[in-house]
Phi, psi and omega in degrees: 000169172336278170238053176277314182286008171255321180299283176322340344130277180290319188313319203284311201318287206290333174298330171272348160253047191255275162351291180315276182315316168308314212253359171286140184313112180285146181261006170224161163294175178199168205237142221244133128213146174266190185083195197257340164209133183217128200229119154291109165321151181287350081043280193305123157238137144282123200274356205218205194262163179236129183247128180241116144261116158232161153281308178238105190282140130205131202250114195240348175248205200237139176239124172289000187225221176260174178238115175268088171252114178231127213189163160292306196238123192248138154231117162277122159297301179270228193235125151264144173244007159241222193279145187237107133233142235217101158250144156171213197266325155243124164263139185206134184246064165263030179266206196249131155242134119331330155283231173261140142281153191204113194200129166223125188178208209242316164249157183219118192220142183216092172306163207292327168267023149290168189216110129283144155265327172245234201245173178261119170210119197232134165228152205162179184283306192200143183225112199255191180193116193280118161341146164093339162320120173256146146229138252267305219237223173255185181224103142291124172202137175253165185137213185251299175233172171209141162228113186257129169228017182265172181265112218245106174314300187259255189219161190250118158242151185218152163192112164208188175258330164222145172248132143258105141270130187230021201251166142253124175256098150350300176285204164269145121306117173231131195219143149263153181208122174321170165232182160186198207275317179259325172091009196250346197273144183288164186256324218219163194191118170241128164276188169054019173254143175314357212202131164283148203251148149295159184259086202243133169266191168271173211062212220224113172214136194263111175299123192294016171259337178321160186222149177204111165260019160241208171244166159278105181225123160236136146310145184174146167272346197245151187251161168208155182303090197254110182292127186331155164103316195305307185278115172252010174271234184239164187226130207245108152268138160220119192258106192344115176326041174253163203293144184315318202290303186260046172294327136308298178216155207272350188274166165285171180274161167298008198248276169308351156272340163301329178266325182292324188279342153271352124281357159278335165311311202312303176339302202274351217249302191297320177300311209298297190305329194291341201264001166277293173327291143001300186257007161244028161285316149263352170223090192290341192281326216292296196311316190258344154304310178308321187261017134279326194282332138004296172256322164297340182245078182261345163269315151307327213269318160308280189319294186272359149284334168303306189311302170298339156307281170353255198332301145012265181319308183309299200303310201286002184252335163277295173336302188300341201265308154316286177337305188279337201266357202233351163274291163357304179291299188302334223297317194263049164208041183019024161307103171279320185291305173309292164355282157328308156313299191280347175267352172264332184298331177295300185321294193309329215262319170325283195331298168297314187309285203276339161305296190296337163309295188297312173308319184289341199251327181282308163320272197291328168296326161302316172284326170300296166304336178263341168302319154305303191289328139318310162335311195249336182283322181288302199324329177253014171276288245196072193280027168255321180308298173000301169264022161286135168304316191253329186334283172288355151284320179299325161265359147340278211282329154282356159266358176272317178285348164305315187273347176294326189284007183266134159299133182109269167257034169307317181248019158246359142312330186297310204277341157300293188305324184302317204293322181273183207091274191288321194279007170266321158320316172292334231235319172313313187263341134348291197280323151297344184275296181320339177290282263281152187269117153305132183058000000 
């Protein structure tokens, strides 16, 4: 549905310009802080940009640039006057941002005094907007729920499960929305947060104070009742696109699950040979050093593949950890150029890092491990086919991919082949950093 692909959609959009935006090269210095409770005084002005990691933020004085903040519980208070972007489990605004918003996290709260000046762009569990609230531009949000009663200049794109409007919306409204059988069920429930979460039902529901001074167009399975007045464009359902066979009932029969699990094989079957065929045309020694060290080390291949999953993940917390402990430093000691280096050098060193992962554990790991498994298999048909260059990857690697697709126990086949996968790779390039000549 609609906004099921808006959730998934904006989440990744705001986390990842989140994201961006945290580690980019700053053209001034900026001011760095950390701990576990950190409060700007109503006092207190910051002449520059502010990066904050906390547990608990609150900002009650003025940030003269934008404010970067990640924390459990984030609060603005005071004033920003550039971009406020904001993760953790709660965020809550009842100050001024003058810009833009950018925010993700599990509560989302914008008190009866904010001031936005530019737009809202959100992703989260439940995102309220209090009366008396304004925002200058527009609103975006992906998530579970929203209750907007504040007043919204322009327009709402939405993908949630439930909707309230009690606000004005100055634009259009475009919104997806869940259904359910009564439309009564609450969506969303964070315990241990400072802030109460509202009871938003699912769909879509129009407060009679609401105003939409644009048009309405929602997705939805169910039509709803709209009390006069409300819309002054035009109102538009679009009712979700499903196929005649399951039109009665949304699950599939065994008989299409069974052809999607068979064309999702194919699929995986037809990526997995081609990208085989590929290596071992051009690096036919690799494929076959990778598959000896293997059969000879199958338990080392287990054993330094846990390590190397481990490690991965360790590698990416560190880099991100360097990044930050090291913007931070040049930052207040106004290298900006040194700040920048180092901080694209991280970005680049993210890139190669988590590109060469994914590729080795979807892929390589499979052709390596499948490829063994042709090897022992034919050896007891057909040894001379054995020692064929493509034979035993093709039939390997299509009984792996067949046995990784079973239900049940499909992915934890999967996760033995990453795991002897990486640690036969790993062991490979061992042995090669050991050839290599010193000095």
């Amino acid at each position: 549905m609609f906004y099921k692909r808006m959730v998934k959609a904006f989440s990744v959009l705001a986390l990842v310009s989140l994201l961006a935006l945290t580690f980019a090269t700053p053209a001034l210095a900026f001011d760095g802080r950390e701990g576990n409770n950190i409060t700007i005084s109503v006092d207190e002005v910051i002449n520059d940009d502010l990066y904050v990691g906390a547990d608990n933020f609150t900002l009650d004085g003025t940030i003269k640039g934008d404010l970067i903040a990640g924390g459990t519980v984030i609060t603005i208070n005071g004033i920003v006057e550039g971009d406020l972007w904001a993760a953790g489990q709660t965020v809550i605004i009842n100050g001024t941002v003058m810009d833009d918003v950018h925010m993700a996290g599990g509560a989302l709260f914008v008190g009866d005094k904010a001031q936005i000046g530019g737009d809202i762009v959100s992703a989260g569990g439940s995102l309220e907007l209090r009366q008396g609230s304004t925002v200058g531009n527009d609103l975006v949000f992906a998530g579970g729920q929203a209750l907007l009663a504040g007043d919204i200049q322009r327009n709402v794109l939405a993908g949630v499960g439930g909707l309230e409007l009690r606000g004005t919306i100055g634009g259009n409204v475009k919104a997806g929305v869940g259904d359910s059988q009564n439309g009564s069920e609450p969506l969303f429930f964070m315990p241990n947060s400072p802030i109460s979460i509202p009871t938003v039902k699912v769909g879509l529901t129009l407060d009679p104070a609401a105003k939409i001074e644009g048009n309405l167009q929602y997705e939805s399975v169910k039509q709803i009742t709209i009390p006069g007045g409300i819309v002054i464009g035009q109102v538009t359902h679009v009712v979700p696109q499903v196929n005649e066979k399951t039109a009665v009932s949304l699950r599939p029969t065994p008989l299409q699950k069974v052809g999607k699990w068979f064309l999702d094989l194919l699929r995986t079957v037809v990526t997995l040979l081609a990208i085989g065929l590929m290596l071992v045309w051009l690096f036919p020694k690799f494929i076959k050093n990778a598959t000896e060290n293997l059969q000879a080390k199958p338990l080392a291949s287990l054993g330094w593949g846990v390590v190397t999953y481990a490690a991965f993940f360790f590698a990416i917390l560190l880099i991100i950890l360097v990044m930050t402990l090291a913007g931070i430093f040049f930052g207040v000691l106004t290298l900006g150029q040194l700040t920048g280096t180092v901080i694209w050098l991280g970005i680049l060193a993210l890139f190669v890092l988590v590109i060469g992962f994914v590729l080795a554990t979807i892929f390589g790991t499979k052709i390596v491990v499948g490829t063994l498994g042709g090897k022992l298999i034919l050896k007891g048909i057909n040894p001379d086919l054995a020692e064929h260059k493509l034979w035993p990857m093709l039939i390997g690697v299509t009984l792996i991919a067949i046995l990784v697709s079973l239900p049940l126990v499909g992915w934890l086949l999967s996760l033995l082949v990453v795991f002897f996968g990486l640690g036969a790779l790993w062991l490979l390039g061992a042995k090669k950093l050991a050839k290599k000549p010193v000095g």
